[in-house]
C-alpha positions in Angstrom: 28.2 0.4 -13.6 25.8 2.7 -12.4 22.8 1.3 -11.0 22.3 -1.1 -8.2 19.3 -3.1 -6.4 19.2 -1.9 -2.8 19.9 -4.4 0.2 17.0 -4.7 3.2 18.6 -6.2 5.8 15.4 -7.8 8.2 15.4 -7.9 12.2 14.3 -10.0 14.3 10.7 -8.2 15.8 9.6 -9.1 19.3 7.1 -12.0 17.7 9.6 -13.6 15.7 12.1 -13.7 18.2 9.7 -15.4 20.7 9.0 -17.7 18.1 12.9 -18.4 16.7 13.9 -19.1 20.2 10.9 -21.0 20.8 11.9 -23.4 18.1 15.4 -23.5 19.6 14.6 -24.1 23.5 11.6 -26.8 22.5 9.6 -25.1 23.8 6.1 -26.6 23.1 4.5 -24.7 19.5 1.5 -24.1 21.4 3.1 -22.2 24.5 5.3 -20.4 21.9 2.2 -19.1 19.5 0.3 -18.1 22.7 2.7 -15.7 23.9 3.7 -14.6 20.6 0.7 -13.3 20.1 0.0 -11.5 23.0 2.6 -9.3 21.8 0.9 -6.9 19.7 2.2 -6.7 15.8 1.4 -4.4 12.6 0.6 -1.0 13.1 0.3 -1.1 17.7 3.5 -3.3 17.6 5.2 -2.8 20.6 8.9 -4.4 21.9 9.0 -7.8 24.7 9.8 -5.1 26.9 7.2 -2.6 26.2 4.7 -5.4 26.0 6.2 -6.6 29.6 5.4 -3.5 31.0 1.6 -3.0 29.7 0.1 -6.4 29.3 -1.1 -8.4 32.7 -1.5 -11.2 30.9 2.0 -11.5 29.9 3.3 -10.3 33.3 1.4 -13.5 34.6 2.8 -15.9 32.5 6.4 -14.3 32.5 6.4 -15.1 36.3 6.8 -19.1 35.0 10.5 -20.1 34.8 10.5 -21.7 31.3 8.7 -18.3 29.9 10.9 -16.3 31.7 14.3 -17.7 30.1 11.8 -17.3 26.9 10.9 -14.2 27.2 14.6 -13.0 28.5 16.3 -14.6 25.1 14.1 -13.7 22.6 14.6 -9.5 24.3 18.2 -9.8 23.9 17.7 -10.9 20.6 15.3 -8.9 19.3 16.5 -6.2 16.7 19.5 -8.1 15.6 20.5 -8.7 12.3 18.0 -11.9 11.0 18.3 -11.7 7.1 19.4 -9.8 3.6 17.3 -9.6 0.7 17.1 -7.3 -2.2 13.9 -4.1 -1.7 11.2 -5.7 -4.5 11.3 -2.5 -7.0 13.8 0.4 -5.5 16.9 1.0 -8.0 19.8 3.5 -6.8 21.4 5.4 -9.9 24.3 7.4 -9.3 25.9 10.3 -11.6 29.1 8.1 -12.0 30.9 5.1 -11.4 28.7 3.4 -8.3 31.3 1.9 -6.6 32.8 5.9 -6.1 29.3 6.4 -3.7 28.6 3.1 -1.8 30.1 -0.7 -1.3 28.3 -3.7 -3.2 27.0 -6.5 -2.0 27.0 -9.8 -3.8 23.0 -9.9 -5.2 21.3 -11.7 -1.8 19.7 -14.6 -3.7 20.0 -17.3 -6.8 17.3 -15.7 -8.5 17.3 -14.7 -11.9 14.1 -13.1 -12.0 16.0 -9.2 -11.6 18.4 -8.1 -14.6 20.4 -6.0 -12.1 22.9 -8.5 -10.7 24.6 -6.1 -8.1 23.2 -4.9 -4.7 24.1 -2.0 -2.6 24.9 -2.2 1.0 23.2 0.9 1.8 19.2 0.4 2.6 17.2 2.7 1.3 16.9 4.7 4.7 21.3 5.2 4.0 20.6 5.8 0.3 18.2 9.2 1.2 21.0 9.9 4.0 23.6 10.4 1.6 21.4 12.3 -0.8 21.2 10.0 -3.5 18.7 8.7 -6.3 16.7 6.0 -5.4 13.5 5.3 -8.0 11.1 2.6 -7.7 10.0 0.9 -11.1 7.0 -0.8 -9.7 6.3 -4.1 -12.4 2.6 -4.9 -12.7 1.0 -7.5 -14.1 -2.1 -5.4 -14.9 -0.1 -3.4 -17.7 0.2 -7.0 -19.3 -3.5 -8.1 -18.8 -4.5 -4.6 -20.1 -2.2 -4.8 -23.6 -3.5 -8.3 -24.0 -7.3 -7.2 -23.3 -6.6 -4.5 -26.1 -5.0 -6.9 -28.3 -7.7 -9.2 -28.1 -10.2 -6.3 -28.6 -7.8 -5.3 -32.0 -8.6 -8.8 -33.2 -12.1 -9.1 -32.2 -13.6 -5.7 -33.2 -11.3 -3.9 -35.2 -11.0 -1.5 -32.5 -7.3 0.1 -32.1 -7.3 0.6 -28.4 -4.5 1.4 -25.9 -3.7 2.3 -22.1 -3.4 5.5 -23.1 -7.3 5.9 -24.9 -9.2 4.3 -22.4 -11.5 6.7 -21.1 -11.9 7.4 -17.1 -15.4 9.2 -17.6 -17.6 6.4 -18.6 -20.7 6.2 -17.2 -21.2 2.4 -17.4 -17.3 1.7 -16.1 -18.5 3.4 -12.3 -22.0 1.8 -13.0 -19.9 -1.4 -12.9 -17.6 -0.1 -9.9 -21.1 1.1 -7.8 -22.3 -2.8 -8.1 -18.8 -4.2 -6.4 -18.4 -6.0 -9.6 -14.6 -5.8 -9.5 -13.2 -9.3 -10.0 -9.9 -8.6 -11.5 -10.4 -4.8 -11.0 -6.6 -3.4 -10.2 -6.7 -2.4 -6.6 -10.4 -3.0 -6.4 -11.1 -6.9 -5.6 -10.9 -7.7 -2.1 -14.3 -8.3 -0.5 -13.8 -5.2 2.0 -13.2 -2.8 -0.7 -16.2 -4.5 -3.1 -18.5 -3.7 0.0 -17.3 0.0 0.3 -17.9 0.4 -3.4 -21.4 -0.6 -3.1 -22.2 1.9 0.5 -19.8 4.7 -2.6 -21.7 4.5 -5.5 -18.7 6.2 -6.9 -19.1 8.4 -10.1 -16.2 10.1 -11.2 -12.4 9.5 -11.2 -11.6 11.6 -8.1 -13.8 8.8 -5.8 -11.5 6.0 -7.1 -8.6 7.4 -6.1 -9.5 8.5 -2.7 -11.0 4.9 -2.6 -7.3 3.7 -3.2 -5.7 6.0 -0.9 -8.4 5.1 2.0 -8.5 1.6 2.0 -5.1 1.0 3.9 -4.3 0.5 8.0 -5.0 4.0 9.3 -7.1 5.8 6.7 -9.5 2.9 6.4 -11.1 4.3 9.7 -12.2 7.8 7.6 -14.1 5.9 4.9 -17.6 5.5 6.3 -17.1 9.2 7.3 -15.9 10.0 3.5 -18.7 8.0 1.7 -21.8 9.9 4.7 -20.2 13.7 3.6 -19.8 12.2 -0.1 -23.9 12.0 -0.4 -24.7 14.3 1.9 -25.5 12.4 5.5 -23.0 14.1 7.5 -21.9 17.5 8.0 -18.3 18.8 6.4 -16.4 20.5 9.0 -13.0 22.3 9.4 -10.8 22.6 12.3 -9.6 26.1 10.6 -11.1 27.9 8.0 -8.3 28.2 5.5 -8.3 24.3 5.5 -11.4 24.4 3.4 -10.0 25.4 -0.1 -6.8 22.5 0.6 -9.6 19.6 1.8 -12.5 20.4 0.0 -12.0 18.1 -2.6 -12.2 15.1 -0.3 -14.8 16.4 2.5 -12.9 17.8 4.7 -11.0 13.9 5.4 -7.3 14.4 5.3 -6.5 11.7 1.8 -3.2 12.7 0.6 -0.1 13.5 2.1 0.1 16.8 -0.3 -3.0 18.0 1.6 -1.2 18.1 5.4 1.7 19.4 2.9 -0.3 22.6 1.8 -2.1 23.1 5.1 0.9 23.6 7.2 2.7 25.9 4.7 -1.0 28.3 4.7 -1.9 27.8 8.3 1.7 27.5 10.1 3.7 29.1 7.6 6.1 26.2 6.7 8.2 26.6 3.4 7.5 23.6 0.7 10.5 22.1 1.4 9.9 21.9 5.4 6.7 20.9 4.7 7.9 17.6 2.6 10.5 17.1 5.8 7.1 17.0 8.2 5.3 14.7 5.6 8.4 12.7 5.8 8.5 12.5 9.4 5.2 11.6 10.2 5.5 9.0 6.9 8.7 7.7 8.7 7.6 7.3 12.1 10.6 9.6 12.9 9.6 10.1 16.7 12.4 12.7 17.2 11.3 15.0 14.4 7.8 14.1 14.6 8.5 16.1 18.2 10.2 18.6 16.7 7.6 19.7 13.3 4.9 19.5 16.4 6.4 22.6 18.3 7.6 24.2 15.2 3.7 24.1 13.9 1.9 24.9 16.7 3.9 28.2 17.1 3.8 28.8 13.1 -0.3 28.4 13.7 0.2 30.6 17.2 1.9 33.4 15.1 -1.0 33.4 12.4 -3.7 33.8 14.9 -4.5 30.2 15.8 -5.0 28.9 18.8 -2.5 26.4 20.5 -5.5 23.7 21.4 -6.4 24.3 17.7 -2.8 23.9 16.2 -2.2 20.9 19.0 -5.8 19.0 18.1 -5.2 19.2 13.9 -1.0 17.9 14.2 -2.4 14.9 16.3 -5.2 14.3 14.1 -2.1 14.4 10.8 -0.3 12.4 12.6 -2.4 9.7 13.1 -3.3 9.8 9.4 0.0 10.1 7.9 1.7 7.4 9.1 0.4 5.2 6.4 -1.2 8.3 3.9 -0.1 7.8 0.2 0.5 10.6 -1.8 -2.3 12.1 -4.1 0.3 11.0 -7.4 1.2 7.5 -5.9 -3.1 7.3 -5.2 -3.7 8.7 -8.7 -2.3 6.5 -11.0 -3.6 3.6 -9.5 -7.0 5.0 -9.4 -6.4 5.6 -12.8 -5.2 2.5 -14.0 -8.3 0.7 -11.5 -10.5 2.9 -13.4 -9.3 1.7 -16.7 -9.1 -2.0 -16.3 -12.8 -1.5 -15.0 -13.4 -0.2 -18.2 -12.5 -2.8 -19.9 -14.3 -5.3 -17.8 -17.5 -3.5 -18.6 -17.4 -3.1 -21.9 -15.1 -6.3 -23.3 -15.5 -8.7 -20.3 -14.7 -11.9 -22.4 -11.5 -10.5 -23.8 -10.7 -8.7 -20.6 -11.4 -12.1 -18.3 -9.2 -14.3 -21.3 -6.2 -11.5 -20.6 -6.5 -11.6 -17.1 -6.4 -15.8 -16.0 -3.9 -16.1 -19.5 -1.6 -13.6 -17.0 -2.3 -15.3 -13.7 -2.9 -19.3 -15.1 0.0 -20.7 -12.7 -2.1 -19.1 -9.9 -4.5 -21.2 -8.3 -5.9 -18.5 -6.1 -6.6 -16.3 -9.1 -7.7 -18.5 -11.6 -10.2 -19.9 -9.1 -12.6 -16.7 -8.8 -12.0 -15.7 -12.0 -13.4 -18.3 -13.4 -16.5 -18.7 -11.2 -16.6 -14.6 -12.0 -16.6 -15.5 -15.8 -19.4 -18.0 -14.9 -21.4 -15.5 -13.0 -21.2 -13.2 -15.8 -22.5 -16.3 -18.1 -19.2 -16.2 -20.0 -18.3 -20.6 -20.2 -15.3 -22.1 -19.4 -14.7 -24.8 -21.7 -12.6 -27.7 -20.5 -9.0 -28.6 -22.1 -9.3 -29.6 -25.1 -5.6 -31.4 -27.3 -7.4 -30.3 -30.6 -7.8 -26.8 -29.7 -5.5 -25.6 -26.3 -3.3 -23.3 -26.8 -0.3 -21.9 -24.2 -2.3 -19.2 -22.8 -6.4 -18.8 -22.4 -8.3 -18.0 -25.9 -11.4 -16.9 -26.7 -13.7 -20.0 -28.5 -16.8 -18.2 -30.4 -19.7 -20.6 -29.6 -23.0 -21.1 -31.6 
């Protein structure tokens, strides 16, 4: 009686709506996607009416009668209530009964796959608001593949080995991350990241986990920068000196939230908790205090003897960054955990691969490259068998 799922309650974006009342007006699918997608989405989204005002190609074709009552629909729609659902891993806890904190919400699907069977109304922007616990239990399947991997190893080899005793130094683990060979790698498989890997040559923890924290919409830009200072090609430089000590570690690039954190409590003399409210802010795309931390740092920086084009050129360049930053602990523990599982690929790869497709055999997409990885890596795939299947994948020892 304590704990609840939270509820996210969807809108309708400017793309959707064009294409909901698309559907609705018969308008032809083709007409529909074209001006859907001259509405930009993701990270430049903008609204029907800020598109209107900045796209000519959109002007032309609102000018059409049919696209015009389109176009005029869909805006009055847009940003109304679409759909509930329940936020994938964020639980609120409250010190007492929950019902004596927020309303409940009957839980928004059929599913049984959650054991919490009770939702609160608040989203998780209203949970912060009213100052109460919200934790996210993150379920991954790589904890599974990794306890099978080890169990397997047990059997195997004797060897008792455990999440917790898998080493992140191992020369031949970042040998294995340098070469892209990260097939089933946690965090580490996508074909952009494998490439990245390669240009890295990484060879210690601390590169994986700025790897992890880089590769997402925003950061991505700074990786060529980060791998050139990383070997030595490019110059590190620093806006301010006393930046040096707090970005050192990752070439003067701006990683981690906790970095912006730390430089605007030395160089603009924010308090630690105003500088979580900034991080927050700019994390939040909180255009109102975003406005706000922006005067309050430049005349922090303006007090401590730096200059206002100084203090105004390093806040734009945070800002742009920290809209999609993680922080260094979020970063850290997957780097760890990506580290670890590429341990385990290159030292047990046959018990490691049998873990990994046994966790993900209902999944086409996965069990697809895994098993032309195994292949490539001269392990054999051996076809069903009603003498010797089992549930999951096995391992078969072969003359």
């Amino acid at each position: 009686n304590r704990v609840a799922s939270i509820i996210t309650y969807g809108r309708m974006g400017a793309r959707g709506a064009i294409r909901d009342v698309g559907r609705v007006q018969d308008v032809p699918l083709s007409t529909v996607d074209k001006i859907a997608k001259m509405i930009p989405g993701g990270a430049g989204a903008l609204s029907i009416k800020e598109a209107l005002e900045s796209i000519e190609e959109l002007k032309e074709q609102y000018k059409k009668p049919e696209i015009k009552e389109l176009i005029d629909t869909a805006s009055g729609l847009e940003g109304t209530m679409r759909n509930l659902g329940t936020h994938a891993c964020g639980v609120l806890i409250t010190p007492d009964d929950i019902v004596n904190h927020v309303a409940l919400h009957r839980p928004t699907s059929d599913s049984d796959d959650t054991p919490i069977h009770q939702v609160a109304q608040c989203d998780m922007g209203a949970v912060d608001v009213r100052g109460l616990l919200k934790v996210d239990f993150l379920g991954l399947s790589t904890l599974t593949i990794c306890d099978q991997a080890c169990r397997l190893i047990n059997q195997r080899h004797g060897l008792n080995l455990d999440l917790g005793s898998i080493p992140t130094d191992d020369p031949e683990t970042f040998k294995l991350l340098g070469e892209g060979d990260t097939t089933a790698v946690f965090q580490l498989e996508s074909a952009g990241m494998k490439r990245y890997l390669r240009e890295m040559k990484p060879d210690r923890l601390e590169n994986a986990i700025a790897m992890v924290a880089l590769y997402r919409p925003g950061p991505i830009d700074f990786i060529p920068s980060y791998i050139a200072r990383m070997h030595g090609e490019e110059k590190v430089e620093y806006k301010h000196p006393d930046m040096a000590e707090i970005f050192d570690e990752t070439f003067g690039i701006p990683v981690y939230q906790e970095q912006i954190m730390f430089a605007a409590m030395k160089l603009a003399g924010y308090t630690a908790p105003e500088s979580d409210a900034l991080r927050k802010a700019i994390s939040k795309k909180k255009a109102k205090d975003i406005l706000e931390h922006r005067k309050k740092f430049v005349k922090g920086c303006v007090e401590k003897g730096t200059s206002e084009e100084v203090a105004e050129f390093i806040f734009a360049d945070w800002e742009k960054f920290a809209r999609y930053g993680f922080n260094k602990a979020h970063a850290a523990v997957y780097g760890v955990l990506a580290v670890k599982t590429a341990y385990l690929k290159s030292h047990y790869p046959v018990e490691f691969m049998t873990a990994a497709l046994s966790v993900f055999r209902d999944d086409r997409k996965k069990v697809m490259p895994y098993t032309s990885d195994c292949r490539h890596h001269g392990i054999q795939i051996l076809p069903p068998d009603v003498n010797k299947g089992d549930w999951d994948f096995r391992i078969e020892e072969t003359d």
